[in-house]
N, C-alpha and C positions, 0 to 999 in steps of 0.2 A: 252305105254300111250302117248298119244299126250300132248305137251305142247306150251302153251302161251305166247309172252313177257310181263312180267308184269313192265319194267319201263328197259329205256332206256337211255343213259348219250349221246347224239349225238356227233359227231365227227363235231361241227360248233361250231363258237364263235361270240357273236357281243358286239360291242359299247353299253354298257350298260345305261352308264353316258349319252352320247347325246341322248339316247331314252329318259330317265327318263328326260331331258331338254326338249325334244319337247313334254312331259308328263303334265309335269309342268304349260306352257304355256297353256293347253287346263283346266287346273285348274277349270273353271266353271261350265263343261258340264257334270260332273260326274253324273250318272242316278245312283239313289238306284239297288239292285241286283234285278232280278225280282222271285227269291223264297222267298218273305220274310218269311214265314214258319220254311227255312231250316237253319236259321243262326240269330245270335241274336250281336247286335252291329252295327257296319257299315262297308259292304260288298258293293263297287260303282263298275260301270264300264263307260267305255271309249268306244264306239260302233263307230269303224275305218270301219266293213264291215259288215252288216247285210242285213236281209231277203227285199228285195227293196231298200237299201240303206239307211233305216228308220232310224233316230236319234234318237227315241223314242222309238221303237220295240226291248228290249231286249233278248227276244229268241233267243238261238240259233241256233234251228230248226227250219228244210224249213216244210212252209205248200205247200200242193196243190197249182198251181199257183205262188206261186212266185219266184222268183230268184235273188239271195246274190249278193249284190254291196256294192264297197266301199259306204263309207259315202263320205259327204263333210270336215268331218273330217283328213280323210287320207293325202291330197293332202296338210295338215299345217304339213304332219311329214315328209321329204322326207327321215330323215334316216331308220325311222319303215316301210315307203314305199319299200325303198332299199332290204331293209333286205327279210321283206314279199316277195319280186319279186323274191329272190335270191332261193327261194323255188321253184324247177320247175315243181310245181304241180296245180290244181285247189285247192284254199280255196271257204270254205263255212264262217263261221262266224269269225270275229277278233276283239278282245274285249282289251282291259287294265282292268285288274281287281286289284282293292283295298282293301286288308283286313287291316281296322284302328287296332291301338292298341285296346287289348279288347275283340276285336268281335272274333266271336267264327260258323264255319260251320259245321251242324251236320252230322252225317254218311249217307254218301245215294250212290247210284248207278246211271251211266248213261247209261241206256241199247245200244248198236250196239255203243257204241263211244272207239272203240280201233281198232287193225292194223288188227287184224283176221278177222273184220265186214266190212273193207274197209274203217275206216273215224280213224284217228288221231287227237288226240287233243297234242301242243305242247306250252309248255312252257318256255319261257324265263325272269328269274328273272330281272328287271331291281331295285328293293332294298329290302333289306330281313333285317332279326334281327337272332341272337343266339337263340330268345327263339321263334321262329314259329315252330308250330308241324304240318307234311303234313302227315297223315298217307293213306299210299295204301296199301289195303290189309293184314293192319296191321304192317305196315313197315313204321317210320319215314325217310321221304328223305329231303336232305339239298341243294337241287339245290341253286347254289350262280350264282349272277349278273353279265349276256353276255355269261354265259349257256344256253344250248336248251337240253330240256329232252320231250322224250316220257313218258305218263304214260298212264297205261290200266284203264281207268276211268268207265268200266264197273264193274272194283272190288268196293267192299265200301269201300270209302274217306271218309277222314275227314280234318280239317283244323283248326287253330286257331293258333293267332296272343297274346302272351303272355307278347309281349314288349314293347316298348314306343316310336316304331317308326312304319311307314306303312311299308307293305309288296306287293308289285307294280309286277303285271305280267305280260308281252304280250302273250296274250293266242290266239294260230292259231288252227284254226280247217283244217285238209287238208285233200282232196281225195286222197285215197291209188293208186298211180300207179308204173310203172317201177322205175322212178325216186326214191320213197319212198321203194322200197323195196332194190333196191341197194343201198340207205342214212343206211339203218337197216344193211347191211349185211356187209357193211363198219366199222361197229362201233365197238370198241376195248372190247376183249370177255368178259374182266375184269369190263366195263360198262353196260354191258347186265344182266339183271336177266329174268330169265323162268321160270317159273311155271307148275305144270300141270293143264290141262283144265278141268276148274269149269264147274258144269253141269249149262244149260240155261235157260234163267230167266221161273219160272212155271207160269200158267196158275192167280194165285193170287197173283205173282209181278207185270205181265202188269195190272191186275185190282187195284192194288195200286198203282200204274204210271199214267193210268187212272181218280184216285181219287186224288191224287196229283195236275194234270193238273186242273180239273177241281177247284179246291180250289184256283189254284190260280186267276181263272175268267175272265182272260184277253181274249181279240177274239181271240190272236193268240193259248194261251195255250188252249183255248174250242176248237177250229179247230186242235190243234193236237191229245185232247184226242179223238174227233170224227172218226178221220183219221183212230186212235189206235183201235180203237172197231170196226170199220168197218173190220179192217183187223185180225180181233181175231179169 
């Protein structure tokens, strides 16, 4: 039987504390999360690289036509720059995400976003609490601050913030290449979890992916459910 990484503790470490400072610093420009559907509280993000470079365009999927640039954001963090570079990969979207005390992200999936599909989603805690619950796949994980973890974001997650402090992440989305597969195969065997492969998403997930996008209404989210039926 074939099997899958379902969450990975990577073999990198960074400066936790100076990200969360040059975090800080950008304190104003926090955009609401763009599912509000799927989480109830306060869920912000920090949009360092998005679809045209847009400050305002929180998706983190490319439509047709365009193509992921830093923000003008980026260039006020040069240590989350640093770090980001140090990745010798292409990134698509790079986000700072806030889950407040409280707030709560309900169970969902993100279809093609793990290392078997080609695109990695990577997290780095820059500050956390004892009482945040991150479950994948049914598994609480405790990633702590200047950690870099893979996790297979195609399983259902869930999230929620239970303490009385924020929960601060640098979230990289990166294309799978040589680099990312020798970063995986590098990593200590006792940090790896594998699973076996879930079968793929049916015929009435993408049409509730579809219904999802379209609820939330935005041009980019209609443009990618359009994209999604087109290609059904």
């Amino acid at each position: 039987m074939s099997t899958i990484y379902k969450y990975i503790k990577l073999p990198l470490g960074f400066d936790a504390d100076a990200m969360l400072h040059e975090v800080r610093s950008l304190a104003d420009v926090w955009l609401p999360h763009y599912n509000e559907r799927d989480y109830s509280g306060e869920w912000k993000a920090i949009l360092l690289r998005s679809a045209g470079g847009s400050l305002t365009n929180a998706l983190p999927q490319q439509t047709t036509g365009t193509e992921f640039k830093d923000t003008a954001l980026m260039q006020q963090c040069p240590v989350i720059k640093n770090a980001v570079d140090s990745l010798l990969c292409d990134k698509t979207a790079i986000r700072v995400l806030n889950l407040r005390a409280g707030a709560t992200v309900k169970e969902h999936s993100d279809p093609g976003l793990c290392y078997e599909d080609g695109e990695v989603r990577l997290h780095i805690p820059l500050v956390t609490n004892s009482q945040v619950d991150f479950y994948i796949g049914g598994e609480n994980l405790t990633p702590q601050p200047g950690e870099c973890w893979y996790m297979n974001f195609e399983l259902p997650h869930s999230l929620s913030n239970c303490g009385s402090t924020d929960r601060i992440h640098l979230v990289i989305d990166c294309i799978v290449n040589d680099w990312v597969h020798d970063l995986f195969a590098s990593a200590n065997e006792g940090n790896i979890k594998k699973i076996p492969a879930p079968e793929k998403f049916t015929d009435n997930d993408k049409r509730l992916i579809i219904e999802q996008l379209r609820n939330i209404g935005t041009e980019t989210a209609l443009a990618l459910a359009k994209d999604m039926e087109n290609n059904f």
